[in-house]
DRENDO-1510 file (C-alpha; in Angstrom, 1 decimal, always signed):
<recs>
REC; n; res; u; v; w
REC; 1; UNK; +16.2; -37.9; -11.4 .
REC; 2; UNK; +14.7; -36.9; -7.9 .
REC; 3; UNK; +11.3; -38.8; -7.2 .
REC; 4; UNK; +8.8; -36.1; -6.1 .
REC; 5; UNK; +7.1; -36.8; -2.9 .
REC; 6; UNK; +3.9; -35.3; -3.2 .
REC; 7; UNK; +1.9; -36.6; -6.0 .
REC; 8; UNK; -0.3; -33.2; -6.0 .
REC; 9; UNK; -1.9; -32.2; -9.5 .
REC; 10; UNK; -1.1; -28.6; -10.6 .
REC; 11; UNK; -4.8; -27.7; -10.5 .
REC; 12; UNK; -4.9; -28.2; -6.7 .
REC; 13; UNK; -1.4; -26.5; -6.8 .
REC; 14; UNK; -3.1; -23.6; -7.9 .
REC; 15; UNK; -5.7; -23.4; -5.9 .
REC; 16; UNK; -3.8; -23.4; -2.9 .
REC; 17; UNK; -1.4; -21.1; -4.5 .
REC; 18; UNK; -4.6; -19.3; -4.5 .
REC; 19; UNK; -6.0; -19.3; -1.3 .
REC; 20; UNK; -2.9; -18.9; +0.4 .
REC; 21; UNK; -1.9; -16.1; -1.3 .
REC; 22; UNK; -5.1; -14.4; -1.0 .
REC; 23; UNK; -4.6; -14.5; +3.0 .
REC; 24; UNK; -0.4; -14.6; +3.2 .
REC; 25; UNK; +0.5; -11.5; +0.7 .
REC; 26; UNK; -2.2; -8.9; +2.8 .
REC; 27; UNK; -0.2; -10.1; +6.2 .
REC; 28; UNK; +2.8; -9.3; +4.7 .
REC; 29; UNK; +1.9; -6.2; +3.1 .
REC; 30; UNK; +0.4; -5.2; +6.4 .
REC; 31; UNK; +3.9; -6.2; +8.1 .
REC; 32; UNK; +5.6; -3.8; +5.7 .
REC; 33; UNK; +2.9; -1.1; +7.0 .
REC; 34; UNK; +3.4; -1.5; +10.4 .
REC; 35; UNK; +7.2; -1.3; +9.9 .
REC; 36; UNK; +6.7; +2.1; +8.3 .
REC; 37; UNK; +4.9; +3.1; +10.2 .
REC; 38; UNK; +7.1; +2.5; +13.5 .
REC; 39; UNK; +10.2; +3.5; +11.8 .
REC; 40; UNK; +7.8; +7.4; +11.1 .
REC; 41; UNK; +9.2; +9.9; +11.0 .
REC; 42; UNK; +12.2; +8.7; +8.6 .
REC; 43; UNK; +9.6; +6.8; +6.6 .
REC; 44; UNK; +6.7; +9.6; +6.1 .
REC; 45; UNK; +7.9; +10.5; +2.7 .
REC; 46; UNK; +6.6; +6.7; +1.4 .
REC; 47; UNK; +3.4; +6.9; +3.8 .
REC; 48; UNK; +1.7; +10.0; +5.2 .
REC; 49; UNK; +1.5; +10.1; +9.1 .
REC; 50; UNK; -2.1; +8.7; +10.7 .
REC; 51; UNK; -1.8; +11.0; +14.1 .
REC; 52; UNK; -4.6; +9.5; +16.1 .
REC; 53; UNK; -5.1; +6.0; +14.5 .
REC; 54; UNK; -3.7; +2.7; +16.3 .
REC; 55; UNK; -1.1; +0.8; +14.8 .
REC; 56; UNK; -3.5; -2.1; +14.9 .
REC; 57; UNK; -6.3; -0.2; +12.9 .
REC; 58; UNK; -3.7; +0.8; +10.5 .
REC; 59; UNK; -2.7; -2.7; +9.7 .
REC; 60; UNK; -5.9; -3.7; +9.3 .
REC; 61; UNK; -6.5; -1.3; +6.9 .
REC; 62; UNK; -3.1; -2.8; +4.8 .
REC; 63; UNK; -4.8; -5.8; +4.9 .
REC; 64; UNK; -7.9; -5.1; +4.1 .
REC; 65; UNK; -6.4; -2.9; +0.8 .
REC; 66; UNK; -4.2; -5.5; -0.5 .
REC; 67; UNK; -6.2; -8.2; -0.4 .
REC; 68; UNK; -7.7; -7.6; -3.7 .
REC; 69; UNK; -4.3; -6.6; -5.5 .
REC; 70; UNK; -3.1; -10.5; -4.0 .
REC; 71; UNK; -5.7; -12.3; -5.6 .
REC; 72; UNK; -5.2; -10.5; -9.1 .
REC; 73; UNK; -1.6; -11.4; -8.9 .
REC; 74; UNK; -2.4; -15.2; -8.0 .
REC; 75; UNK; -5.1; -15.3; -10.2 .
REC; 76; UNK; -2.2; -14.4; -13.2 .
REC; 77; UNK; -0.2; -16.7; -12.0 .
REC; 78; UNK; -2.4; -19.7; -12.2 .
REC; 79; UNK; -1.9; -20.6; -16.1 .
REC; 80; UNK; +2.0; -21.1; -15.4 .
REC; 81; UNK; +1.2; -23.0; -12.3 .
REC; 82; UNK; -1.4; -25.2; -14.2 .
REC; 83; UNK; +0.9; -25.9; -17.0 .
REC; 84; UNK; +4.3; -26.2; -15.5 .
REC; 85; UNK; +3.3; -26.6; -11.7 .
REC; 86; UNK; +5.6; -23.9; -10.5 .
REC; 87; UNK; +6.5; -19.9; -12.0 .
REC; 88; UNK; +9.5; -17.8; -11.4 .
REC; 89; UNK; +10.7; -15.6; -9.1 .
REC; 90; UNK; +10.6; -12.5; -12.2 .
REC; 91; UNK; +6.7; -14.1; -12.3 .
REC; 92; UNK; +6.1; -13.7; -9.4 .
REC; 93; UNK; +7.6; -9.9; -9.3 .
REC; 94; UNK; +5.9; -8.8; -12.2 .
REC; 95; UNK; +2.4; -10.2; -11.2 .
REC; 96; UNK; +2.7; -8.1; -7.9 .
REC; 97; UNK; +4.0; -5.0; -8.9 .
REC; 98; UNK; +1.3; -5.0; -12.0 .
REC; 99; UNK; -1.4; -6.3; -9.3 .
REC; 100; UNK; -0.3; -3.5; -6.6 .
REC; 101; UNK; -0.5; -1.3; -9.4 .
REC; 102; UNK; -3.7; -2.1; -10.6 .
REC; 103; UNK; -5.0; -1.6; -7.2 .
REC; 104; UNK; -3.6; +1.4; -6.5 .
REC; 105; UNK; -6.0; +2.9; -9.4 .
REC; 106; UNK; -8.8; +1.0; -8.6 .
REC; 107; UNK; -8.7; +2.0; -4.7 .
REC; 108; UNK; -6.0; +5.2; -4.9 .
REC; 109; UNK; -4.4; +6.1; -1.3 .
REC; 110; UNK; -1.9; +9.1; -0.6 .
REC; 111; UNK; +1.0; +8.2; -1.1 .
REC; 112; UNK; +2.5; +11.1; -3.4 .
REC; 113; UNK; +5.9; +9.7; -4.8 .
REC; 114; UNK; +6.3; +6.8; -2.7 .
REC; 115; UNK; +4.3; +4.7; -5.1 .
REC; 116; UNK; +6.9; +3.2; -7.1 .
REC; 117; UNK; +9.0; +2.2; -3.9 .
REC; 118; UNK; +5.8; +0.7; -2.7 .
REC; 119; UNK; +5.4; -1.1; -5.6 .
REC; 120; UNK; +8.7; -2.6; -5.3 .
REC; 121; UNK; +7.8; -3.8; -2.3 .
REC; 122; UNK; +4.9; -5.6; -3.6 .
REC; 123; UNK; +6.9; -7.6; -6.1 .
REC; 124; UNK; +9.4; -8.4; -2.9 .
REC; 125; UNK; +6.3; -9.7; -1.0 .
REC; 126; UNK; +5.4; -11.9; -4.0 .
REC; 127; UNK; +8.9; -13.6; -4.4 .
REC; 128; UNK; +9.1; -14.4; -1.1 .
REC; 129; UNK; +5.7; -16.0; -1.0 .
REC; 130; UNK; +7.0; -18.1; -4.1 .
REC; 131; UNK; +9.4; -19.4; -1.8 .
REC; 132; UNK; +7.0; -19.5; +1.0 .
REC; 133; UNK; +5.0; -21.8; -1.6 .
REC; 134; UNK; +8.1; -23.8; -2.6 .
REC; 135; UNK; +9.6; -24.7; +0.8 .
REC; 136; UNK; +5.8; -25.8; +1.8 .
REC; 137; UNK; +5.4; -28.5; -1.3 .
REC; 138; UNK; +2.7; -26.6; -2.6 .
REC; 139; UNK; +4.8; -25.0; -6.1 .
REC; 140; UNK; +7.6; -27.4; -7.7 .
REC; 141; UNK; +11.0; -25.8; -7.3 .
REC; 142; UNK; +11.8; -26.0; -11.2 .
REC; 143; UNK; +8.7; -26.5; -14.0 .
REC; 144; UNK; +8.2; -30.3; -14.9 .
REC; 145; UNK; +9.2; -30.9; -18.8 .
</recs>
């Protein structure tokens, strides 16, 4: 049986699950903006062209949108991390597709049909900030028993 290094309880495992997810998931969404938006004009279909608006200004404005939609999802997540210290990666999918979702209601964008692919994308951004979260010792790799 492995000896675990880092003594941390799994309500401070949540909270910085919670904090860092509130600031890493809006940097990545607004990587995945930027990246459509430099890859335009194959990508316009999944987000209409901004003539006129810097790339920087539009990243922002990822940021800014999904920073709501990443605290939902972490916010979800907390009961499993407070009772097994860790979730899994289908979690951690579903609470960022149903948190992108939810915010895409709350604070609608033009998007036409892209929103399901974008969606997708949200629950990619939330697996890889599980294992963001697992390689830094903040989430146990498998649930205590």
């Amino acid at each position: 049986m492995p000896v675990e290094k880092n003594k941390i309880s799994n309500p401070i495992r949540a909270l910085w699950t919670v904090l860092i997810t509130s600031l890493a998931a809006p940097f990545f969404a607004g990587l995945v903006v930027v990246t459509l938006q430099f890859l335009s004009p194959a990508t316009d279909f999944l987000l209409p062209p901004r003539p006129g608006e810097a790339i920087g200004e539009i990243a922002v404005d990822a940021f800014i949108w999904s920073a709501l939609p990443a605290t939902v999802a972490a916010l979800g997540l907390t009961p499993f991390i407070l009772q097994h210290g860790t979730y899994s990666w289908l979690q951690a999918a579903v609470a960022g597709v149903l948190a992108f979702m939810a915010g895409a209601i709350i604070f609608p964008f033009p998007v036409g049909s892209a929103l399901p692919f974008l969606a997708f994308l949200a629950g990619l951004v939330a697996i890889g900030l599980r294992a963001l979260l697992i390689a830094g010792g903040i989430l146990r790799a498998e649930p205590k028993s």
